[in-house]
N, C-alpha and C positions, 0 to 999 in steps of 0.2 A: 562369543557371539559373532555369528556372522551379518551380513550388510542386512537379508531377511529377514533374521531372527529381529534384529535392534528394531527396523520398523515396524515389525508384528507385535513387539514388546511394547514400542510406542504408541499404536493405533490400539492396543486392549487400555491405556490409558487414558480412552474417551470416555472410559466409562463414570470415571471419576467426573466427568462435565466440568462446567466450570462452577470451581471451588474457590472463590474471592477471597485475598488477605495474605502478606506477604509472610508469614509466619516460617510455611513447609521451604520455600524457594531459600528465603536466609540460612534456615538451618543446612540444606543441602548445598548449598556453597558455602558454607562455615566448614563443613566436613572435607569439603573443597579443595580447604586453603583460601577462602575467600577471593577467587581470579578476577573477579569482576570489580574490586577495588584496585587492580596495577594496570586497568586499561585505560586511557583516554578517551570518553566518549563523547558523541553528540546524539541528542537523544530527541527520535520526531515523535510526534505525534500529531493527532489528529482526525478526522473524522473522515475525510479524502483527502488522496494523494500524497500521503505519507511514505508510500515506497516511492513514487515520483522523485520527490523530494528529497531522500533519502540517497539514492542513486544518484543524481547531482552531485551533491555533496563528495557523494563516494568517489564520481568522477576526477570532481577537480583535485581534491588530496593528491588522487592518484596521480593525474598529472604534472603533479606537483614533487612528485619523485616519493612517495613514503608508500609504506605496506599498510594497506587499508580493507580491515574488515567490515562487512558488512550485514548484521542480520536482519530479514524479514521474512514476514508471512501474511497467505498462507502460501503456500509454494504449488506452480502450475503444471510441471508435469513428474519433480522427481523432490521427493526429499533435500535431495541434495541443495537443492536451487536456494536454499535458505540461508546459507551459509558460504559466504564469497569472501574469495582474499584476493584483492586487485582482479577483483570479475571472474576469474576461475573456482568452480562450484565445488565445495570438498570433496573430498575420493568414496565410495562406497567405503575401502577401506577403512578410511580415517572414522564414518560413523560409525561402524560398528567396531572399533578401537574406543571411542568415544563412550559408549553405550559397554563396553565391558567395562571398564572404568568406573564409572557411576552405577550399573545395577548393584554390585555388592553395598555402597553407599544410602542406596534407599531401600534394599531390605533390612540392615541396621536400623534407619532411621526410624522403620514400622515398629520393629522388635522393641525399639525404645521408647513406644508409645506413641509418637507421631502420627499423624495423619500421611497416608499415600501420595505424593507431591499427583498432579498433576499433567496429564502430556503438555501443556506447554508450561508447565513449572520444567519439567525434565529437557524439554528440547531449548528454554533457555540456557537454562545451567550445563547443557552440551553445549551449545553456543561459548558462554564465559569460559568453556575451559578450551575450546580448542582455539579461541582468538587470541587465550594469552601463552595459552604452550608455542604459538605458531609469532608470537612476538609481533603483536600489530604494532602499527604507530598510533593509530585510531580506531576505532570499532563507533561505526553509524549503523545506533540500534533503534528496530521499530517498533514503536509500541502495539501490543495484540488489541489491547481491547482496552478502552478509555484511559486510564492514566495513574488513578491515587490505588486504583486494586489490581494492575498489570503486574504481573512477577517479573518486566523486564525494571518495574522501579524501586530495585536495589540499587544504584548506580547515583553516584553525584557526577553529574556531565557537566563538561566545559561549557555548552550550550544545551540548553532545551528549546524545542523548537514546535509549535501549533497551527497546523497547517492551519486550518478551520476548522466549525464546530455545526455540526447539521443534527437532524434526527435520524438516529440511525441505533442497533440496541436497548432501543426504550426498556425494554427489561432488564437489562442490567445497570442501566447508566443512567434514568431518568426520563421524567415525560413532558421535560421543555428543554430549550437550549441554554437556558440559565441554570440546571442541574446537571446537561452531558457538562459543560463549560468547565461547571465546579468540581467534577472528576477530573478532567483533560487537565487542567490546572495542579492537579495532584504530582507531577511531572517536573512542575518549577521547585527550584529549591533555591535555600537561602542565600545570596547574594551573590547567585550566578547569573548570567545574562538570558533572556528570553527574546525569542524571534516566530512570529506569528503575522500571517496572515489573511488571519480572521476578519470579516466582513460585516457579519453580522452585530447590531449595536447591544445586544444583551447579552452575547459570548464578548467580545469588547470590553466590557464594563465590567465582565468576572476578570477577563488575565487581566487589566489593568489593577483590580484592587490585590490581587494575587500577587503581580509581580511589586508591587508598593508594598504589600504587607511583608514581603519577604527581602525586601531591599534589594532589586532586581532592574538590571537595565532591559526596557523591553525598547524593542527595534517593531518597528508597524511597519508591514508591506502598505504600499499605497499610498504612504504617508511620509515614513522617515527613504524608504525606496522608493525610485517609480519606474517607468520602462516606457519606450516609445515605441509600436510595432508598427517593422518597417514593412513582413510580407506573410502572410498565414499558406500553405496548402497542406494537402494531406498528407506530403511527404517531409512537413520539416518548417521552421518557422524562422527569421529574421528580424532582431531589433536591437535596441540601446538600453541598457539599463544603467540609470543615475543613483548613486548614492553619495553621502556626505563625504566621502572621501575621494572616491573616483568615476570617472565613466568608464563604461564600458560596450565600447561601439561594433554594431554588424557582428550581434553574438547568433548563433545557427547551434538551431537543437533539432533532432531529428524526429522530436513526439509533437503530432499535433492536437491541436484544441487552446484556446486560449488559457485555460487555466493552466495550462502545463510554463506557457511565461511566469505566470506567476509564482508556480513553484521555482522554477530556472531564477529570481528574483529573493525568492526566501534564502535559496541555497549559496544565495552571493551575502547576501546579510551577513548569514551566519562563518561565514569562510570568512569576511572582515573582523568578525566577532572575535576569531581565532589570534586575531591581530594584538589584542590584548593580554595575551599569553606566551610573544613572543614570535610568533610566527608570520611570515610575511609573503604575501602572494600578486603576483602581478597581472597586468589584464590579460595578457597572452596567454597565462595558464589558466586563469578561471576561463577565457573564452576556450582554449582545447579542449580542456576537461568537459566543458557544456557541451560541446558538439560529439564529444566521445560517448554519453550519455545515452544506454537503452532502457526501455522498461519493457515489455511484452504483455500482449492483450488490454493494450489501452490506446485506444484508435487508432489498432493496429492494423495494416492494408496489408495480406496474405494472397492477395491475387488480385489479378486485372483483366477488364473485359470478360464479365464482368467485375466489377471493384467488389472487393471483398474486406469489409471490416470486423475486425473484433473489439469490442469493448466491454469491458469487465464493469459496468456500472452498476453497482447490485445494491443501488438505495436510492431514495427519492434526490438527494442534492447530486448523484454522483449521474444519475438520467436526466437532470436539470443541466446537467454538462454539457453530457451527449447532444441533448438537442440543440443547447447552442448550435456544437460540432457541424449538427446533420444540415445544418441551416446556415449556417454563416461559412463552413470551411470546405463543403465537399458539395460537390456538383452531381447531379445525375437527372436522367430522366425521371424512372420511379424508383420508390425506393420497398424494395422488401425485408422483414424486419423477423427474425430467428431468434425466440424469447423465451424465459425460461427464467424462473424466478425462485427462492424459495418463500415458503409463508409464512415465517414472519419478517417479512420485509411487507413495506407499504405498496403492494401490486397491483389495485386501484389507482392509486392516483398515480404512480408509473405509467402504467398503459395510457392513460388519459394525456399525460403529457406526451406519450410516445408513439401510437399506435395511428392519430391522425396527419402525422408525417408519412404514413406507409401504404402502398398501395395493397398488399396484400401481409398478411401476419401468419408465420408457423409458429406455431405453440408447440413447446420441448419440458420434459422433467430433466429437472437437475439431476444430477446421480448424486443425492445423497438423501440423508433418512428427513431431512429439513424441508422437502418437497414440497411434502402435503397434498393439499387438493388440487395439486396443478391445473389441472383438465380444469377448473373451474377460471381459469383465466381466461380461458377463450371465450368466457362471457361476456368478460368487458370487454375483451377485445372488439367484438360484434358491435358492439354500440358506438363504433367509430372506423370500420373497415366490415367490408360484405365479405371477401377472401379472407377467409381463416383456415389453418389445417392443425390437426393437432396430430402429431407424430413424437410417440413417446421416444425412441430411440432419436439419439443426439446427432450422429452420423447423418441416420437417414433425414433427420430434418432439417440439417444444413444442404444437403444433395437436393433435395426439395426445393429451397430455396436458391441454391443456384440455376434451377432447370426453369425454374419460371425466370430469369431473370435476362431482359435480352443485352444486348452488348454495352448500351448506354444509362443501364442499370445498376442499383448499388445494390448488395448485398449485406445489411447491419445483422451480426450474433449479438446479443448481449444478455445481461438479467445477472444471473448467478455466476461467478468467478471460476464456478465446477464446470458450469457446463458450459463455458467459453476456453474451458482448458481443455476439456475433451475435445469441443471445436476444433480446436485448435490441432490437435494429431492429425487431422484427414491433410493439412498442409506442411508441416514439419516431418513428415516421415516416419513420427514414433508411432 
């Protein structure tokens, strides 16, 4: 199979949707060799900012001199981007090497009566095998989708790690936060250490009995961590973060919003956490590794005059972010707002928190089958902005929004992760 074939192979295995339960994933890394038991991992999860966080981590390893793989999803302009070894994105090659490898495997697996694995049963278990043919020292894996039914939780990790616990998935994961919690929880295992910076007092109250019932050291941002910030702007942040062991002074991350401290705080927990395994890191590499630290499409600034942001907020706690963001961290005169959402995400109360920050709103479809009624957002939007345009094409409705926009203007994309990655081409080049 060539780089095409593999991802054409992978994308006909949407069809399968999501298929919950770790059954198909086991056995197809059992056929494996099981790769995913001789890695050392750390393993996030969470409801936001788990590639954040994730990345951090990956950073400082790295700086720290070891080969550090990295997987997450979903990936924003190329397959490849899911799959990192010290920041360099696999080779076309390698997946479709990857992907001949394993298709003989799972058409056995059928033949043998099994159920069809999954596209992201298949693209982890590509994952396990090329991090440990490629000899990590660590693999910092993100979790897809809640926690106790992800196919990434085959894996006993050195750490598990919760970023926090919001509504988001209610269809699969539950319809409070005391049952996403009790999934996400599914992640902790027995008397390995837990690090979470959850917030919330009824997701709180699940990892705490979780990490008890499993005889589990859990570390609380906020609490056993804390951080003192010294400077916020769009292009980068300045502060101290104190923990039980050390400080760590005039640490510089180049993502802004406040919550991105906070993950920059998880990811220092959990790197101490390491410390009980033998491993030892000092402040000048955790602070390197922080400032070496990208994510993309997360209040991201792609142009100036006007300021041009992207942000991949695509649920109600993660648009409770952004408005901090738009409010507390970036300056403009007006601000116009490039939006785009899918339906089943909560797009009423989105818009409600987000729409009367803006002077004018373009309404965009997401490019995917998840759309739905788009056009029917620029309802609400109305009800809190008189300029509204709806422009189904992604292109033209970021072009749109930057022509209304005069020099002292900001320019926010957000909504869907799809359509802030397409965004995102008109200034990358792809």
């Amino acid at each position: 199979m060539n780089f095409e074939e593999s991802i054409e192979f992978l994308q006909n295995l949407t069809k399968f949707g999501f298929n919950f339960g770790l059954n198909r994933i086991e056995e197809l890394l059992r056929r494996l060799g099981s790769p995913h038991r001789e890695i050392r991992v750390i393993h996030v999860g969470g409801t936001n900012g788990k590639g954040s966080t994730a990345t951090m981590i990956a950073a400082i390893l790295q700086a720290a001199g070891y080969r550090i793989g990295i997987f997450t999803s979903p990936h924003i302009h190329s397959y490849c981007e899911r799959y990192k070894i010290n920041g360099i994105d696999i080779s076309r090659d390698r997946i479709a090497e990857m992907m001949t490898l394993l298709r003989p495997h799972l058409e056995q697996m059928v033949a043998g009566g099994f159920e069809h694995p999954t596209e992201f049963e298949v693209s982890t278990a590509l994952g396990f095998l090329y991090f440990y043919l490629e000899k990590v020292d660590f693999l910092v894996l993100e979790v897809g989708l809640g926690g106790a039914i992800d196919s990434t939780n085959v894996v006993i990790p050195l750490v598990s790690v919760i970023t926090n616990v919001a509504m988001d998935h209610m269809d699969y994961l539950g319809n409070s936060v005391k049952e996403i919690a009790e999934v996400k929880t599914g992640i902790i295992k027995p008397g390995m250490p837990v690090v979470t910076a959850a917030d919330d007092p009824e997701a709180l109250r699940v990892i705490r009995q979780a990490a008890q019932e499993k005889i589990c050291r859990l570390v609380e941002i906020g609490r056993e961590v804390t951080w003192q910030l010294r400077n916020s702007t769009p292009d980068g942040q300045e502060f101290d973060i104190f923990t039980a062991q050390k400080s760590y002074e005039n640490v510089f991350i180049r993502l802004a919003g406040y919550h991105q401290v906070v993950n920059a705080a998880t990811a220092v927990a959990v790197i101490e956490l390491l410390a009980g395994y033998g491993y030892s890191f000092d402040a000048e590499t955790v602070t390197r590794g922080l400032a070496e630290a990208k994510w993309p499409a997360r209040l991201e600034t792609v142009r100036e005059n006007p300021r041009v942001v992207l942000d991949g907020a695509h649920n109600l706690h993660g648009s409770a972010t952004l408005k901090k963001a738009l409010t507390e961290v970036f300056s403009y005169r007006d601000l116009i707002l490039v939006f785009g959402m899918l339906g089943d995400k909560e797009r009423e109360k989105v818009v409600s928190m987000l729409a009367p920050l803006a002077k004018a709103v373009v309404v965009t479809k997401p490019n995917s089958p998840r759309a739905g009624d788009w056009e029917k957002i620029a309802d609400e939007v109305r009800k809190y902005v008189s300029e509204v345009y709806l422009i189904e094409n992604i292109h033209q409705a970021v072009q749109k929004g930057i022509e209304m926009a005069g020099f002292e203007d900001m320019v926010c994309i957000t909504g869907s992760l799809y359509m802030v990655a397409e965004a995102r081409e008109l200034f990358n080049g792809k």
